[in-house]
HTML snippet that shows the backbone in 3Dmol.js (N, CA, C, O; Angstrom):
<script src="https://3Dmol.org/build/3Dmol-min.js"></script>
<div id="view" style="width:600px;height:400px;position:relative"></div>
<script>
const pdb = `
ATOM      1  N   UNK A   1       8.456  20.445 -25.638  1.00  0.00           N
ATOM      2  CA  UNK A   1       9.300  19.429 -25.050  1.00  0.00           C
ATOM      3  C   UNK A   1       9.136  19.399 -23.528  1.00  0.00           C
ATOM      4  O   UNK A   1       9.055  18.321 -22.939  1.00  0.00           O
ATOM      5  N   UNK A   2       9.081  20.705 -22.811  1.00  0.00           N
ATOM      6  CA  UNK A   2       8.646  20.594 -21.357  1.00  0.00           C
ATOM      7  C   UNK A   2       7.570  20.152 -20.926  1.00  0.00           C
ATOM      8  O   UNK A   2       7.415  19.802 -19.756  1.00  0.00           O
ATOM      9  N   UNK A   3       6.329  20.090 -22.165  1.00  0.00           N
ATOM     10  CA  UNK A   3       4.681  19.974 -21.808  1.00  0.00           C
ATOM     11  C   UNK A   3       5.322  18.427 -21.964  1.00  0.00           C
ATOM     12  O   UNK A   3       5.599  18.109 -20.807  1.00  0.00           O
ATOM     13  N   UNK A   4       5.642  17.449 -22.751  1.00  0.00           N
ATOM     14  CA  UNK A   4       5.620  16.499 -22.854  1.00  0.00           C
ATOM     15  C   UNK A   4       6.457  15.456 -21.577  1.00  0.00           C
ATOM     16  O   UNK A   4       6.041  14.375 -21.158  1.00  0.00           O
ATOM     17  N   UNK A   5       7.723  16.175 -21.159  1.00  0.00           N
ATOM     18  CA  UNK A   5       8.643  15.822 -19.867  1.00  0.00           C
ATOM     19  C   UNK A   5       8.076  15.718 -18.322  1.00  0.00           C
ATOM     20  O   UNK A   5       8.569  15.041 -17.420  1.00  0.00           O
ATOM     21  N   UNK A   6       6.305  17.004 -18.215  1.00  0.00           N
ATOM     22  CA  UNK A   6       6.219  17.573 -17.206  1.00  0.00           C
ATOM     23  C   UNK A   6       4.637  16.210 -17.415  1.00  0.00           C
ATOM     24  O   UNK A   6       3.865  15.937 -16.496  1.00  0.00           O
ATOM     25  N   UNK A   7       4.592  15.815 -18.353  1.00  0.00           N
ATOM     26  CA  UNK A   7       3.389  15.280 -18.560  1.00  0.00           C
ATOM     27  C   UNK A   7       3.730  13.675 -17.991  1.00  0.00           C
ATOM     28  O   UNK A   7       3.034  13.065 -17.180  1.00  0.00           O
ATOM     29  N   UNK A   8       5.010  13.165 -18.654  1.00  0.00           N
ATOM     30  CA  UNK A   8       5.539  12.039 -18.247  1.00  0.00           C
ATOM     31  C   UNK A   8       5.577  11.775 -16.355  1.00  0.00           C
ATOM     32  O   UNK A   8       5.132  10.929 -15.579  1.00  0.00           O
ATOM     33  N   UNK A   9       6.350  12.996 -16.257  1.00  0.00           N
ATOM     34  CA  UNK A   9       6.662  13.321 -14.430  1.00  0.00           C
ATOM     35  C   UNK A   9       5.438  13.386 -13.910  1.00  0.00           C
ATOM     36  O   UNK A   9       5.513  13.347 -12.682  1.00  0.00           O
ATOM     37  N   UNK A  10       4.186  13.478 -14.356  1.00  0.00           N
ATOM     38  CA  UNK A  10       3.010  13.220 -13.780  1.00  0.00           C
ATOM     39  C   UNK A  10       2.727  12.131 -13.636  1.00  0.00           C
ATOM     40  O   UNK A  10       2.684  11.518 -12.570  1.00  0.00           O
ATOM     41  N   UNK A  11       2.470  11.700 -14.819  1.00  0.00           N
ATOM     42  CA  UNK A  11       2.029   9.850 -14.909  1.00  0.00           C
ATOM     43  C   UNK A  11       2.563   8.835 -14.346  1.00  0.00           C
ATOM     44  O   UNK A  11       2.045   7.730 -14.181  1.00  0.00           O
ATOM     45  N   UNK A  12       4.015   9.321 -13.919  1.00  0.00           N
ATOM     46  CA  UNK A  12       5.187   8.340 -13.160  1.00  0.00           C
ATOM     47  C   UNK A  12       4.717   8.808 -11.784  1.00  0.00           C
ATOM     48  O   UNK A  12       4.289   8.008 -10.953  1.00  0.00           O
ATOM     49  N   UNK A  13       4.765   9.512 -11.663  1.00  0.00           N
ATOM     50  CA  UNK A  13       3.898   9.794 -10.377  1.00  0.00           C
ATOM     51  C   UNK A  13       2.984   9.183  -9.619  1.00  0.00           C
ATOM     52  O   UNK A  13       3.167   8.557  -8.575  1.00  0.00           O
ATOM     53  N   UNK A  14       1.377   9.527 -10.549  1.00  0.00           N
ATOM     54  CA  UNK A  14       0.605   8.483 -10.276  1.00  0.00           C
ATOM     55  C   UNK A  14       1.202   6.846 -10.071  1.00  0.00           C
ATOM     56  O   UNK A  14       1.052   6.082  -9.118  1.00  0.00           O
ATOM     57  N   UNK A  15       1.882   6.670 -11.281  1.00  0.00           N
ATOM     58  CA  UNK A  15       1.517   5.291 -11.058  1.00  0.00           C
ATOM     59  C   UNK A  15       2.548   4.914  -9.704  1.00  0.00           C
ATOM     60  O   UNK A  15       1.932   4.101  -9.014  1.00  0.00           O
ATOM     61  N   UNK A  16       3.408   5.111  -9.313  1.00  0.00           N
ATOM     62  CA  UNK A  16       4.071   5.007  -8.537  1.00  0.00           C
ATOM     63  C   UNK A  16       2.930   5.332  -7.368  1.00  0.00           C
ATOM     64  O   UNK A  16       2.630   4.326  -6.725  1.00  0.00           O
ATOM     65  N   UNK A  17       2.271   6.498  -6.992  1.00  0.00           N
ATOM     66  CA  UNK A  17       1.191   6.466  -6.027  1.00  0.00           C
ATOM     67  C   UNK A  17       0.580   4.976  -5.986  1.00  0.00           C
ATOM     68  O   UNK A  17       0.568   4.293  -4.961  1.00  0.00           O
ATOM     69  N   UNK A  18       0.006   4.502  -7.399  1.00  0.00           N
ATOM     70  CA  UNK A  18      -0.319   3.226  -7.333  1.00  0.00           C
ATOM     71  C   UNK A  18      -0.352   2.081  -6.797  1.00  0.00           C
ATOM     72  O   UNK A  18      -1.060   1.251  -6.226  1.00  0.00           O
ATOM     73  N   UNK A  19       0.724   2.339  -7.202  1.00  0.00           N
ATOM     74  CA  UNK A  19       1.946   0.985  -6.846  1.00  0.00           C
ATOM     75  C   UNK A  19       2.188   0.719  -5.701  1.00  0.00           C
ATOM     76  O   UNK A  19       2.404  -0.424  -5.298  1.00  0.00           O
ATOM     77  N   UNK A  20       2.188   1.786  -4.975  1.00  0.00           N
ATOM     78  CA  UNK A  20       2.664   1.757  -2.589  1.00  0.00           C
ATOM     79  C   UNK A  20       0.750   2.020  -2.782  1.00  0.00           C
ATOM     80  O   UNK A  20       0.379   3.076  -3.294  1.00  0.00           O
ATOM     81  N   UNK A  21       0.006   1.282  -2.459  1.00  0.00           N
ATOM     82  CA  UNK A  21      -1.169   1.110  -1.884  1.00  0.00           C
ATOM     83  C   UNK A  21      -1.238   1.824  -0.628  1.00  0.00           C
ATOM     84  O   UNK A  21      -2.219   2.337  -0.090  1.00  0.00           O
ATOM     85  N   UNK A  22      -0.191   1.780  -0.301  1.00  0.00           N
ATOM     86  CA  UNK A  22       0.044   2.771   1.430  1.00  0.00           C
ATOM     87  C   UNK A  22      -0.242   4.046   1.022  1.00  0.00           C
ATOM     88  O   UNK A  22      -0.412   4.682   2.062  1.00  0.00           O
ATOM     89  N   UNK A  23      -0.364   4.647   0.243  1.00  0.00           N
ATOM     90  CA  UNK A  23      -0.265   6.487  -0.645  1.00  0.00           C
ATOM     91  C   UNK A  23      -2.125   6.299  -0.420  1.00  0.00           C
ATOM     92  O   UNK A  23      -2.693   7.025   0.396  1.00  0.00           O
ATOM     93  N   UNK A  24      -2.707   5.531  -1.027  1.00  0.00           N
ATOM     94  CA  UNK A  24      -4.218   5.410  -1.744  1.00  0.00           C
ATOM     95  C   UNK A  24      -4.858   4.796   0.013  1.00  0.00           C
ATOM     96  O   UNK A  24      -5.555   5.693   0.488  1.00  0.00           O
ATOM     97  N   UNK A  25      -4.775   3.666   0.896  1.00  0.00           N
ATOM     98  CA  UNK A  25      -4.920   3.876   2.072  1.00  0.00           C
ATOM     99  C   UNK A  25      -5.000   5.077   2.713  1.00  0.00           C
ATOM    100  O   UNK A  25      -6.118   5.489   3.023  1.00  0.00           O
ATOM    101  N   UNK A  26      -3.798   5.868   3.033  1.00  0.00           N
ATOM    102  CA  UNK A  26      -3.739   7.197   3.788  1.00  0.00           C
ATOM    103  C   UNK A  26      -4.771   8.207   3.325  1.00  0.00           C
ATOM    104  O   UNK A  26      -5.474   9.052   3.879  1.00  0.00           O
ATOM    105  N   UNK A  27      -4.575   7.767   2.055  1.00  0.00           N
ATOM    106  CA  UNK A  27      -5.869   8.912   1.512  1.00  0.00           C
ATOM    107  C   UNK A  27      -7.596   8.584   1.923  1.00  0.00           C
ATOM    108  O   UNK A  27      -8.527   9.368   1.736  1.00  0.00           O
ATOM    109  N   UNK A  28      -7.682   7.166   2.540  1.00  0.00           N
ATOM    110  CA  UNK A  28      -9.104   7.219   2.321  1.00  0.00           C
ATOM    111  C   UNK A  28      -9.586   6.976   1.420  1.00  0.00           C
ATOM    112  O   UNK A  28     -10.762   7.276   1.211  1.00  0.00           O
ATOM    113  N   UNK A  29      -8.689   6.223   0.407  1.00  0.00           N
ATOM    114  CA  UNK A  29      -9.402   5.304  -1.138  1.00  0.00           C
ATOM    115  C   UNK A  29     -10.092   3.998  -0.885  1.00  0.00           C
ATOM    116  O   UNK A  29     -11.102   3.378  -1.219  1.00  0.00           O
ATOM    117  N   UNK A  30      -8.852   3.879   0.005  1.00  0.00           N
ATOM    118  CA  UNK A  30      -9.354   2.131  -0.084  1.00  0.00           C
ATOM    119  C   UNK A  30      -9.444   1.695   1.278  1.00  0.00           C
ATOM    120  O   UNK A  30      -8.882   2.431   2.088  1.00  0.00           O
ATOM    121  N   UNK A  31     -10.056   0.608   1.752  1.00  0.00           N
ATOM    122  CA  UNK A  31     -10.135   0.156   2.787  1.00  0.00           C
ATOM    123  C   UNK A  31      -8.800  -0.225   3.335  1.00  0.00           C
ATOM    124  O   UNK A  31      -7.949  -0.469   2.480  1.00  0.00           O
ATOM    125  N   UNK A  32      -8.541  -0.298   4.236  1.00  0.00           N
ATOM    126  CA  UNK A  32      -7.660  -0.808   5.119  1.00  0.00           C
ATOM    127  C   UNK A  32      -8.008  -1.568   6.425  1.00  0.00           C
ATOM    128  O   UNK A  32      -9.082  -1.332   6.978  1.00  0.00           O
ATOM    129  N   UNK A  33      -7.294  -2.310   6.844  1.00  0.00           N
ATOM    130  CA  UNK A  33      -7.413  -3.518   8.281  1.00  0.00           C
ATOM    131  C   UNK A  33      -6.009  -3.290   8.982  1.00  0.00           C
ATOM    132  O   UNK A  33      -4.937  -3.000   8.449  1.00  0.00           O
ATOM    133  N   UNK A  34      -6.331  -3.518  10.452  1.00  0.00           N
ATOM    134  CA  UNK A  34      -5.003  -3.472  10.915  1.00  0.00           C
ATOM    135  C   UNK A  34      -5.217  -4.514  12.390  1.00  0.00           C
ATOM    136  O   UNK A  34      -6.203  -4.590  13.124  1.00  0.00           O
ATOM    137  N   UNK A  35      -3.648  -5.378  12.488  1.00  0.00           N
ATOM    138  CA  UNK A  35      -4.432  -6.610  13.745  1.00  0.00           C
ATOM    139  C   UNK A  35      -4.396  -5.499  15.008  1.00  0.00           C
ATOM    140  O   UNK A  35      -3.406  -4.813  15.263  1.00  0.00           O
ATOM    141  N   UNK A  36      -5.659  -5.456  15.746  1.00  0.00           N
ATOM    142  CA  UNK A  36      -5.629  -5.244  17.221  1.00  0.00           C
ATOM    143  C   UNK A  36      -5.259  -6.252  18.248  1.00  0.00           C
ATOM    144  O   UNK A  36      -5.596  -7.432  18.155  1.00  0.00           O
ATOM    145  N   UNK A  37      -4.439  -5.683  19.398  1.00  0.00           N
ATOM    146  CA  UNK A  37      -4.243  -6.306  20.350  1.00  0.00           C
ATOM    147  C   UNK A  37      -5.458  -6.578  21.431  1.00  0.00           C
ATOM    148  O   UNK A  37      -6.189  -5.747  21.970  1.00  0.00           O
ATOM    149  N   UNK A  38      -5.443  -7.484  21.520  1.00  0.00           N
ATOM    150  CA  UNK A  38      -6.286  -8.257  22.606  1.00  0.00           C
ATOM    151  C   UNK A  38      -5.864  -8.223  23.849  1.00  0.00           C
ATOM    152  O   UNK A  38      -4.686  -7.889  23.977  1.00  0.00           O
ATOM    153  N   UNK A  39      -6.464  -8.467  24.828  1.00  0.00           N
ATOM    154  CA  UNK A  39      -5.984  -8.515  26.798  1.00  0.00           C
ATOM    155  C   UNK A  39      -6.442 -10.037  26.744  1.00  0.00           C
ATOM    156  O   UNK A  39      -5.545 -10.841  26.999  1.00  0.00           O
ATOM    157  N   UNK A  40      -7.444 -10.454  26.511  1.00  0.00           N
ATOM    158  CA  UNK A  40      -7.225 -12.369  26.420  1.00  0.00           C
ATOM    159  C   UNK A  40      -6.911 -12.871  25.701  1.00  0.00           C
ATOM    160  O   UNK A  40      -7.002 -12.263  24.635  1.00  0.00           O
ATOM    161  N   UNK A  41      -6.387 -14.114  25.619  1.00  0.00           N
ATOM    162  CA  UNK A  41      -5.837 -14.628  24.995  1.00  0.00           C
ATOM    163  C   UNK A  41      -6.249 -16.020  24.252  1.00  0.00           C
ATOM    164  O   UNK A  41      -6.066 -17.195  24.570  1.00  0.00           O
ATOM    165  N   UNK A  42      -6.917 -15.371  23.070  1.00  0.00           N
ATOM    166  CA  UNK A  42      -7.509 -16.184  22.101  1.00  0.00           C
ATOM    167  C   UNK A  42      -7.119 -16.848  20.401  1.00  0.00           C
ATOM    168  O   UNK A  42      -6.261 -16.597  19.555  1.00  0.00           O
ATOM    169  N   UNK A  43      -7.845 -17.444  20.470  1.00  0.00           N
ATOM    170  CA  UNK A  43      -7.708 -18.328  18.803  1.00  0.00           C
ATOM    171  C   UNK A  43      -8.035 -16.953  18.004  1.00  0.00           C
ATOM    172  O   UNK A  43      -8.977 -16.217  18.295  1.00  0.00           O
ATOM    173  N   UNK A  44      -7.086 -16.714  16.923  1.00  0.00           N
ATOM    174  CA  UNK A  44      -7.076 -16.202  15.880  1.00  0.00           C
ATOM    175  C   UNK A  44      -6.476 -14.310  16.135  1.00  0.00           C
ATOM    176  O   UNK A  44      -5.497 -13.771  16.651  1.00  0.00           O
ATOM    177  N   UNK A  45      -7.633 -13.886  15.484  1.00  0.00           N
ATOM    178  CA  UNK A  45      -6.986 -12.784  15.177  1.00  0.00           C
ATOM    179  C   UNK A  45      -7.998 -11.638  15.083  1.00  0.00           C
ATOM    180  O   UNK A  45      -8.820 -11.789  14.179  1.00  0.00           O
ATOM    181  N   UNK A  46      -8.136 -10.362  15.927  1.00  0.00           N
ATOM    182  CA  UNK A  46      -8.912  -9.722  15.628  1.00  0.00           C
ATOM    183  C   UNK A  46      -8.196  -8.540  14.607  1.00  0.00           C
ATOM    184  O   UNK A  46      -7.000  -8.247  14.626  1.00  0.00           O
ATOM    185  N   UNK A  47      -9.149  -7.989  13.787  1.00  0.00           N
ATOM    186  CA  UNK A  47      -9.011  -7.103  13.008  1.00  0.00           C
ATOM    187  C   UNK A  47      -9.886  -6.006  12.829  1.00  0.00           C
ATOM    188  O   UNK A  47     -11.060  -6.206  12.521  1.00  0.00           O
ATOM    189  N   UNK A  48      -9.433  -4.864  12.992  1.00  0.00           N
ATOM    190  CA  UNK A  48      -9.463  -3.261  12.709  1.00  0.00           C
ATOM    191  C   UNK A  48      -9.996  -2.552  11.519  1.00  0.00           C
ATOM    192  O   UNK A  48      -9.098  -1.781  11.180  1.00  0.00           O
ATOM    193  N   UNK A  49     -11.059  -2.420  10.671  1.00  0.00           N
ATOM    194  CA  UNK A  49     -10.904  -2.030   9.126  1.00  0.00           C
ATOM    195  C   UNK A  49     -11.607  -0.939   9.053  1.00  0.00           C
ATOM    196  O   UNK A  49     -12.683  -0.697   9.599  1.00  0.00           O
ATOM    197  N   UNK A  50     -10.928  -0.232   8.311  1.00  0.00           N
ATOM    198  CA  UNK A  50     -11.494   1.029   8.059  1.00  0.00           C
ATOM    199  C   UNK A  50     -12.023   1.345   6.536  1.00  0.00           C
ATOM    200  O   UNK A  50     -11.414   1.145   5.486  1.00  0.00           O
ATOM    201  N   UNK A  51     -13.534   1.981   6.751  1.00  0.00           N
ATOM    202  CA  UNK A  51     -13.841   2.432   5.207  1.00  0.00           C
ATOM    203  C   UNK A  51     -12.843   2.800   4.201  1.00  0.00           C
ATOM    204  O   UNK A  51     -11.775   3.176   4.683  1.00  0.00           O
ATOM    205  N   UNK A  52     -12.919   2.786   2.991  1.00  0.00           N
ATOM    206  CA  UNK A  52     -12.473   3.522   1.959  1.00  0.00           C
ATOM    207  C   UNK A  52     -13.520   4.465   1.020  1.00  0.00           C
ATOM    208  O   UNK A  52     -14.710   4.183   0.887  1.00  0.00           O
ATOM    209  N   UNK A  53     -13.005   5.384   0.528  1.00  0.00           N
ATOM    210  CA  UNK A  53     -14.371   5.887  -0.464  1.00  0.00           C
ATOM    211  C   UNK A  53     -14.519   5.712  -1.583  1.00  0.00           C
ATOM    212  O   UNK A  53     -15.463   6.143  -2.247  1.00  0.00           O
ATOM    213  N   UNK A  54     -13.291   4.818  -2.113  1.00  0.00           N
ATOM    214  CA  UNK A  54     -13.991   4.167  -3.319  1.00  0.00           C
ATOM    215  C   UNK A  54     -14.202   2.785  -2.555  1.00  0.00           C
ATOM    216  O   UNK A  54     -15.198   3.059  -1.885  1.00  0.00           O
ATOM    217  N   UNK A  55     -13.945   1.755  -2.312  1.00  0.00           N
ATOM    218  CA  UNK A  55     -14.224   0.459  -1.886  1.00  0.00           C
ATOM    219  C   UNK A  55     -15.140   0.065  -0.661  1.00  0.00           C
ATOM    220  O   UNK A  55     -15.537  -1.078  -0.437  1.00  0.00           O
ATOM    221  N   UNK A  56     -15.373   1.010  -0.020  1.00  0.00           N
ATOM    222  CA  UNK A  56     -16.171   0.691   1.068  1.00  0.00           C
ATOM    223  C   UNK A  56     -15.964  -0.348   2.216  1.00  0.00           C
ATOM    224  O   UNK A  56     -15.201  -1.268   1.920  1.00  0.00           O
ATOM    225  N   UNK A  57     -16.304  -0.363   3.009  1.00  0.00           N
ATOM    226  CA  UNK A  57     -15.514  -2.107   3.972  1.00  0.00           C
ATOM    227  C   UNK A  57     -15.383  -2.938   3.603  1.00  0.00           C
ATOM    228  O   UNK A  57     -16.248  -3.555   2.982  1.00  0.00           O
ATOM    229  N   UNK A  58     -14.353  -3.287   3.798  1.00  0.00           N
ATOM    230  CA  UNK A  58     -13.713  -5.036   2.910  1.00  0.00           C
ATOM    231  C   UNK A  58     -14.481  -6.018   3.688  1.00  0.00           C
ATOM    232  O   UNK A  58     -14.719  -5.938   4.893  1.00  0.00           O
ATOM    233  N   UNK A  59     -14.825  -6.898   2.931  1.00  0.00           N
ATOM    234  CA  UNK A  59     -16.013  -8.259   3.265  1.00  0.00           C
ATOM    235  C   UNK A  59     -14.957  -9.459   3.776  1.00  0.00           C
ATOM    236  O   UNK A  59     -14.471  -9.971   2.768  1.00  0.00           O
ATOM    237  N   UNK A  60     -14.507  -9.999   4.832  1.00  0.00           N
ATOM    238  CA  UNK A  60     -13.776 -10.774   5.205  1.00  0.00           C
ATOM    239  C   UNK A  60     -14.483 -11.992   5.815  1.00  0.00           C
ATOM    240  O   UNK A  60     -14.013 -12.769   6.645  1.00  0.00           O
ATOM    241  N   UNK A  61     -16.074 -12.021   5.077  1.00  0.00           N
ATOM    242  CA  UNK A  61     -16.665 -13.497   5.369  1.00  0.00           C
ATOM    243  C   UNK A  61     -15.734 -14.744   4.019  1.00  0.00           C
ATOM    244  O   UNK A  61     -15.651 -15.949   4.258  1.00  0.00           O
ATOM    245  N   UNK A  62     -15.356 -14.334   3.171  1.00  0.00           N
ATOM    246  CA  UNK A  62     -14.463 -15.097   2.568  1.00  0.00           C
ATOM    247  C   UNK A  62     -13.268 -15.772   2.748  1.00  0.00           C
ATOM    248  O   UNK A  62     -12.754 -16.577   1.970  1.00  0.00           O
ATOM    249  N   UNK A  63     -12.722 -15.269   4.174  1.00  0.00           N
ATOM    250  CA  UNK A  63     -11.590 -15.757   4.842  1.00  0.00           C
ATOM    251  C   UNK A  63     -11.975 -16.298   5.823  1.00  0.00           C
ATOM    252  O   UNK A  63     -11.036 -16.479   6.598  1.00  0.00           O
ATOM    253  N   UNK A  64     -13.277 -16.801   6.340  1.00  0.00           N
ATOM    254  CA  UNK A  64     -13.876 -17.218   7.299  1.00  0.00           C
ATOM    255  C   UNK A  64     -13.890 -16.509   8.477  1.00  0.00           C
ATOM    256  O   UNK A  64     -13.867 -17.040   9.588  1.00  0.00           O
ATOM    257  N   UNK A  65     -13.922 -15.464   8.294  1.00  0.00           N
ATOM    258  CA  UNK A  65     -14.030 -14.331   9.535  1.00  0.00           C
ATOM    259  C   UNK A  65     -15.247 -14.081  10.093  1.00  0.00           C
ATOM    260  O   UNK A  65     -16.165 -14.055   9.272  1.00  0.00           O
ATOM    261  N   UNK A  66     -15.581 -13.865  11.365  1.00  0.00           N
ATOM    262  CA  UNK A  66     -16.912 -13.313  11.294  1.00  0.00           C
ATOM    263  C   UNK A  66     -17.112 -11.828  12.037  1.00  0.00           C
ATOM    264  O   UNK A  66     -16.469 -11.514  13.039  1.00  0.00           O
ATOM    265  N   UNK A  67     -18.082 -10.980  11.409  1.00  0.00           N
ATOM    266  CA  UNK A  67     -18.307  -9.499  12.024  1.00  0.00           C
ATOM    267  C   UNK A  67     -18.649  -9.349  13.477  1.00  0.00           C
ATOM    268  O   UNK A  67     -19.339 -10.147  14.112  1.00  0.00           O
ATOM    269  N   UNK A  68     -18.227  -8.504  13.838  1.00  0.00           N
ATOM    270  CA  UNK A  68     -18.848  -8.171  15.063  1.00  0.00           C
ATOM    271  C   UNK A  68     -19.014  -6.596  14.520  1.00  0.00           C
ATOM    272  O   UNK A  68     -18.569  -5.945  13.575  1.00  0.00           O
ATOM    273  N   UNK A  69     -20.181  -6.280  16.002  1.00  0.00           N
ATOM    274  CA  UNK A  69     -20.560  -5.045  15.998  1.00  0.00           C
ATOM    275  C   UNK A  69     -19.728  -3.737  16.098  1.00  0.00           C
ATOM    276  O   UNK A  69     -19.163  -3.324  17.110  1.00  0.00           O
ATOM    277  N   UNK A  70     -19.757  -3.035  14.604  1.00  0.00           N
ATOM    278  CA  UNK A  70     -19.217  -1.962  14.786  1.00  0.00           C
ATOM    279  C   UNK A  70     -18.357  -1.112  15.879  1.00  0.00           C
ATOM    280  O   UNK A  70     -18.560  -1.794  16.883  1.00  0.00           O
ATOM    281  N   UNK A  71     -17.869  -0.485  16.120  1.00  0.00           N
ATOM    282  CA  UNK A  71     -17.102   0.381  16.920  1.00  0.00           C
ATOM    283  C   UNK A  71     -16.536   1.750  16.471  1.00  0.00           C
ATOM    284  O   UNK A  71     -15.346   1.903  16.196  1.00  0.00           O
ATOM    285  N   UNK A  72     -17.468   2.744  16.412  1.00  0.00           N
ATOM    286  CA  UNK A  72     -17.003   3.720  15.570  1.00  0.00           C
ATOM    287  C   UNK A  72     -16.292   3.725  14.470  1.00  0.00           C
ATOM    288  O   UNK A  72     -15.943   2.591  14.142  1.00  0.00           O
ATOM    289  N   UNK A  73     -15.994   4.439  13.879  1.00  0.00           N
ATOM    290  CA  UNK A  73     -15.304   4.413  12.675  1.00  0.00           C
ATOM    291  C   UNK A  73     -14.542   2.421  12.079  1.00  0.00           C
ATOM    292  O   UNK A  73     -14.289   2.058  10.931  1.00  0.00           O
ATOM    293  N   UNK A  74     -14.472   2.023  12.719  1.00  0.00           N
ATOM    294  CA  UNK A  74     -13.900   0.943  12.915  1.00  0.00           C
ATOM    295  C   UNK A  74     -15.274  -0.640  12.781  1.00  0.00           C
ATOM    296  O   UNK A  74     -16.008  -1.031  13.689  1.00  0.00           O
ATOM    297  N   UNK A  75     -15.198  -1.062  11.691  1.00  0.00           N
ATOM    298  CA  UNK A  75     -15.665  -2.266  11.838  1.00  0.00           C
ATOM    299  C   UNK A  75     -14.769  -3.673  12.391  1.00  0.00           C
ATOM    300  O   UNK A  75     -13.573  -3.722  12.106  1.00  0.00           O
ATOM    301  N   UNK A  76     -15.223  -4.485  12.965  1.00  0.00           N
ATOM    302  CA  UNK A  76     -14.228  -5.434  14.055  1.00  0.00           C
ATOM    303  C   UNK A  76     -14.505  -6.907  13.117  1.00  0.00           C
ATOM    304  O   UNK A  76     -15.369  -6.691  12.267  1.00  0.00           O
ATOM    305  N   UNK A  77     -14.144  -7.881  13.092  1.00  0.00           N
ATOM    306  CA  UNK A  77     -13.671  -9.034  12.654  1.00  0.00           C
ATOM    307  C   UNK A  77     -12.653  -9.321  13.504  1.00  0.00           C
ATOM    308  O   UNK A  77     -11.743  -8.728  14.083  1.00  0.00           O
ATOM    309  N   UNK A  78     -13.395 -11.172  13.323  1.00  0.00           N
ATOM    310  CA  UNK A  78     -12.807 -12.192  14.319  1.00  0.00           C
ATOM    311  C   UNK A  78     -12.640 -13.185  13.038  1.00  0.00           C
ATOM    312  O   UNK A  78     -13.537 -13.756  12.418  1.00  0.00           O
ATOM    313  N   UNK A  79     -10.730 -13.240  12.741  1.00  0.00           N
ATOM    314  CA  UNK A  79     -10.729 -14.000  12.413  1.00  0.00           C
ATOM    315  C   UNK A  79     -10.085 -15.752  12.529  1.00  0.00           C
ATOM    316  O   UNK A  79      -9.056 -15.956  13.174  1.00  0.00           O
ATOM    317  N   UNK A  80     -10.651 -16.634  11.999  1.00  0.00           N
ATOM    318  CA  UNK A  80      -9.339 -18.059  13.074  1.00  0.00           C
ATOM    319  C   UNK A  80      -8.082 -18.030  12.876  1.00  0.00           C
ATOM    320  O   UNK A  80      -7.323 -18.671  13.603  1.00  0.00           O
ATOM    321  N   UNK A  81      -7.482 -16.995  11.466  1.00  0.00           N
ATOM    322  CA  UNK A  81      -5.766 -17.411  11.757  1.00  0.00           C
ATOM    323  C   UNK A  81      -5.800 -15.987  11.384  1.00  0.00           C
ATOM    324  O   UNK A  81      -6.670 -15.258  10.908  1.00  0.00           O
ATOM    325  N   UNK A  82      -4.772 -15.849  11.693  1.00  0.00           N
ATOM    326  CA  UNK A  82      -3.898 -14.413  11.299  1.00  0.00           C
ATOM    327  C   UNK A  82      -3.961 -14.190   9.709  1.00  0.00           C
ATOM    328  O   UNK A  82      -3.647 -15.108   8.951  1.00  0.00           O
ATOM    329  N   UNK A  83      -4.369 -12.967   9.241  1.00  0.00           N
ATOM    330  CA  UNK A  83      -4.465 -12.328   7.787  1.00  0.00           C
ATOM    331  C   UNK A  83      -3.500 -11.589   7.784  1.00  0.00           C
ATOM    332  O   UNK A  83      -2.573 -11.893   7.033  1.00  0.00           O
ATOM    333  N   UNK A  84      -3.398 -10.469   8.555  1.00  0.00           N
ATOM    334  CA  UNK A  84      -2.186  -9.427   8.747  1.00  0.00           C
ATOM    335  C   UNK A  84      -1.291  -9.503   9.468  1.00  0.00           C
ATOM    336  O   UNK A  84      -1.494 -10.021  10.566  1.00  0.00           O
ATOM    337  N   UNK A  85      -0.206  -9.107   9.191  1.00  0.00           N
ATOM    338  CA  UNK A  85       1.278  -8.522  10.503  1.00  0.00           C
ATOM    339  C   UNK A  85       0.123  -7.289  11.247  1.00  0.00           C
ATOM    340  O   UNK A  85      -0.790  -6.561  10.858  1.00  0.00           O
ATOM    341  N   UNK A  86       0.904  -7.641  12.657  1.00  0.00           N
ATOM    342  CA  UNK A  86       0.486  -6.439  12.894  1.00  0.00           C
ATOM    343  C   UNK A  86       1.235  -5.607  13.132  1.00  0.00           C
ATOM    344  O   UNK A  86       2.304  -6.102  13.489  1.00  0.00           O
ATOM    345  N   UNK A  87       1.250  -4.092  13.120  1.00  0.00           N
ATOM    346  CA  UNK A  87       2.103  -2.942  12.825  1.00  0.00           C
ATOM    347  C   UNK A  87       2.380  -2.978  14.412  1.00  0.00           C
ATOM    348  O   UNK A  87       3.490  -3.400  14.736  1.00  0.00           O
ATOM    349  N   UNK A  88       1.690  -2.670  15.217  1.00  0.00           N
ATOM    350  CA  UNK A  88       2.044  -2.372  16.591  1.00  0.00           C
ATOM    351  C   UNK A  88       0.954  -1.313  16.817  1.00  0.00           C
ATOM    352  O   UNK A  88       1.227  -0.752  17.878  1.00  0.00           O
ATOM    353  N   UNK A  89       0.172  -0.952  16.441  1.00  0.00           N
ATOM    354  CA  UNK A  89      -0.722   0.285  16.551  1.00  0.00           C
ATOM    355  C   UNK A  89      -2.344  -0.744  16.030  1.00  0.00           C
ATOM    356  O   UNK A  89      -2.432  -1.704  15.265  1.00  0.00           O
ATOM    357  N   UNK A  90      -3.028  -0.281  16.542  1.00  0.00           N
ATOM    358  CA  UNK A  90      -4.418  -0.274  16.131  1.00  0.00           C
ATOM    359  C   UNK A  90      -5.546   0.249  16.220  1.00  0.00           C
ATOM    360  O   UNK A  90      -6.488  -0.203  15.569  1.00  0.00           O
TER     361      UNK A  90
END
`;
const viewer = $3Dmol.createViewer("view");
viewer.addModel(pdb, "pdb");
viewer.setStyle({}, {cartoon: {color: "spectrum"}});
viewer.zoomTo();
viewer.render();
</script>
């Protein structure tokens, strides 16, 4: 009865990890983006994204974004409207 209770309290677990995408981000699963602040003051929106190791960099030519050159850890996108809130950090 405990193997079966302690087995449940696992799986609720996970999926709840699941479920807040913020748990699987922090870890380095999945990609993540975050808006950077700019000093000029331009059309749209730049964005911040970071690898994941299962997903790898998110492709944001589908939102009409376009890449710019890397920046360490950090791939950059320019996009014309805002995708994300931004947190205040980037």
């Amino acid at each position: 009865m405990i193997r079966v209770a302690l087995t449940a309290a696992a799986i609720a677990a996970v999926l709840y990890g699941v479920k807040e995408e913020r748990v699987l981000e922090e870890a380095h699963l999945f990609s993540s983006c975050s808006a950077l602040a700019t000093t000029v003051a331009s059309e749209g929106q730049w964005l911040g994204c970071r690898s994941g190791r299962l997903t790898g960099y998110p492709d944001l030519s589908r939102d009409n974004c376009v890449r710019a050159p890397a920046r360490g850890a950090l791939e950059l996108w320019r996009c014309p409207s805002a995708l994300v809130a931004s947190h205040g950090t980037g």
